[in-house]
N, C-alpha and C positions, 0 to 999 in steps of 0.2 A: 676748920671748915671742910678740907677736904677727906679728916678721917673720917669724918661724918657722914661724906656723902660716900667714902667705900663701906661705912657700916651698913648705910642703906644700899648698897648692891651688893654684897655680898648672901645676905637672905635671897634675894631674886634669884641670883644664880645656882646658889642650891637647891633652890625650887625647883629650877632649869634640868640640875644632874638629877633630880629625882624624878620628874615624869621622864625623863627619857630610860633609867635603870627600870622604872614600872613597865614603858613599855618594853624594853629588849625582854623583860619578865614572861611576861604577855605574852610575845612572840613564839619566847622559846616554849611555854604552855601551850600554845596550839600546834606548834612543829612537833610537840612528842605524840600530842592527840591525833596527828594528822598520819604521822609513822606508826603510832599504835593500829590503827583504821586501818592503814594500808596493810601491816602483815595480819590483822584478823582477816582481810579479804583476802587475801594471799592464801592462808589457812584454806579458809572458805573454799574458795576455787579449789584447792588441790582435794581438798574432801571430798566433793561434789563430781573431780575427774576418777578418785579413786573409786568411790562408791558407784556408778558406772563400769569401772573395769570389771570391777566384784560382779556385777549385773549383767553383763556380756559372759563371763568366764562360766558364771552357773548356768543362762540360758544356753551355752555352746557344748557345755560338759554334763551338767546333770539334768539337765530339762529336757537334752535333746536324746528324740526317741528312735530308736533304730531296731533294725527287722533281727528276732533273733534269730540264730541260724537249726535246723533240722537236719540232723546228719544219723547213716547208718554207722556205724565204728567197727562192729567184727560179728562173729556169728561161731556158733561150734552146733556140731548135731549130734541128735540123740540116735537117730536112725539113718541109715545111708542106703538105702535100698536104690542097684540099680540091676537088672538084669546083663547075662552075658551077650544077650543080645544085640545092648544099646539101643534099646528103643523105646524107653521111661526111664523116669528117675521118681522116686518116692523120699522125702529127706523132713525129718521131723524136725525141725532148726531152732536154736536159740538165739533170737538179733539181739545185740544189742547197739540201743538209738542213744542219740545225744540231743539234747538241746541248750544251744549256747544263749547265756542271755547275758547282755554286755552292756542293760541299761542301770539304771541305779533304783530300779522297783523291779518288785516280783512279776513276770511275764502268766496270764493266769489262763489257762485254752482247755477248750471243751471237747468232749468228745469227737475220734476222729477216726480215719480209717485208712490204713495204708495198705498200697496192693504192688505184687510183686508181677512182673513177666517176662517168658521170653519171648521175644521179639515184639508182636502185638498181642499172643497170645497170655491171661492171666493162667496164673499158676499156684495163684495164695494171695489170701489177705491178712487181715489180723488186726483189730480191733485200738484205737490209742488211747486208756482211759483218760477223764480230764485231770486236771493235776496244776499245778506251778512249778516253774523255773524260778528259784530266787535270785534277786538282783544278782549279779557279776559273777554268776555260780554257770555252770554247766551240770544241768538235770540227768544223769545215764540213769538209763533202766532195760528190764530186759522183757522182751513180748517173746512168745512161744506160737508157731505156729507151720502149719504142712505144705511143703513146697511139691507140689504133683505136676507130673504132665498128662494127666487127662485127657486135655481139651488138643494133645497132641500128635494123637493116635495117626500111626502113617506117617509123620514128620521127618521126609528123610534129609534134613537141615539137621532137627535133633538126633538123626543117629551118628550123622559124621562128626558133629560136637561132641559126643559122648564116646567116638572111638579115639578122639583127639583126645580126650580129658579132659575137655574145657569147657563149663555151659556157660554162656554170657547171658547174666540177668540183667533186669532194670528194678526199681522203686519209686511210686510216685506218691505223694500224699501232701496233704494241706490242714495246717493248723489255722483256728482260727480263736483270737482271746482276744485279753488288752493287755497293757503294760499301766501297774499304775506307779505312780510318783508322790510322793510325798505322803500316803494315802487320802490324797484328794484328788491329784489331776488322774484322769482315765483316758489314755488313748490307742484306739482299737489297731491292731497288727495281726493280717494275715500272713502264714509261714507256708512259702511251698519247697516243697524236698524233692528232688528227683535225684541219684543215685545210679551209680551202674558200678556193676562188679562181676565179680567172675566163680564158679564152683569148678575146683579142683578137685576132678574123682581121686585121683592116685592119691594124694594126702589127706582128703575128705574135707578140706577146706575154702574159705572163701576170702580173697584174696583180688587185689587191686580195687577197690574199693572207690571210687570217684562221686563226689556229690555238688553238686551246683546247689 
């Protein structure tokens, strides 16, 4: 009688260990789906912070537009006329100009005019044709043009410069174009040069050179 009633409890209890191995089963199926979720999210998140850093670094490096710079660089001349008198100079010069462009598109500027003086008095100009600065390139080229004192007649300033050997010029001029980016974005950049330097009669050259 009593093996009988452990044959009847012995099914029940194996019933017993099998819903409970189903559910540890269970369990441990949703604790892998719950850890899968969490490192996709994990993923997720870190993608989402990188792809922002990538999005900050290109607007702060290649999207961002900055002034390019306008510089004179050296000069030699064809003619150096000055009397013994020091009271003019006549100098048929070769400048050569630079333009730095430090963005990552072509810098593209129109037509322009740059003028030379001493003191307030002009003494030459000369013509910028339009052109392009390629991205991260520096543009030189070289413009031709007569550096006179004219407008100096009686200047007894320019005679003691010229018994010194020293004329102090100036240059000022103004670019104006756009910078474009990727060739879609377009944004407009005006360039001002102002420049000061010096003509050395004794060597016939031009020398200290400073440009803002």
């Amino acid at each position: 009688m009593a093996d009988k009633e452990q044959e009847a409890y012995h099914p029940a209890a194996a019933n017993g260990y099998t819903r409970s191995g189903e559910e540890g089963t269970t369990f441990d199926a949703k604790e892998l789906r719950r850890q899968k979720h969490k490192k996709w999210l994990l993923y997720g998140v870190a993608f989402v912070v990188f792809q922002t850093g990538i999005i900050l670094l290109f607007s702060m490096t290649v999207m961002k537009v900055r002034n390019p710079k306008f510089r004179v660089r050296s000069a030699t001349f064809d003619t150096f006329d000055i009397p013994t008198t020091n009271t003019s100079f006549n100098l048929k010069t070769n400048i050569e100009l630079g333009i730095k462009n430090t963005n990552f598109g072509p810098y593209k500027y129109d037509n322009s005019t740059m003028y030379f003086y001493y003191g307030e008095a002009e003494v030459g100009s000369v013509v910028i044709p339009k052109s392009k600065a390629q991205f991260r390139r520096t543009k030189k080229f070289t413009v031709t043009l007569d550096l006179a004192s004219t407008n100096l007649v009686g200047n007894t300033q320019l005679t003691n410069d010229l018994s010194k050997g020293i004329v102090p010029l100036s240059s000022r001029s103004k670019l104006t174009g756009k910078v474009e980016l990727m060739l879609i974005f377009k944004k407009k950049k005006a360039v001002d040069m102002i420049c000061t330097m010096e003509v050395n009669t004794a060597t016939q050259s031009l020398q200290n050179i400073s440009c803002k």
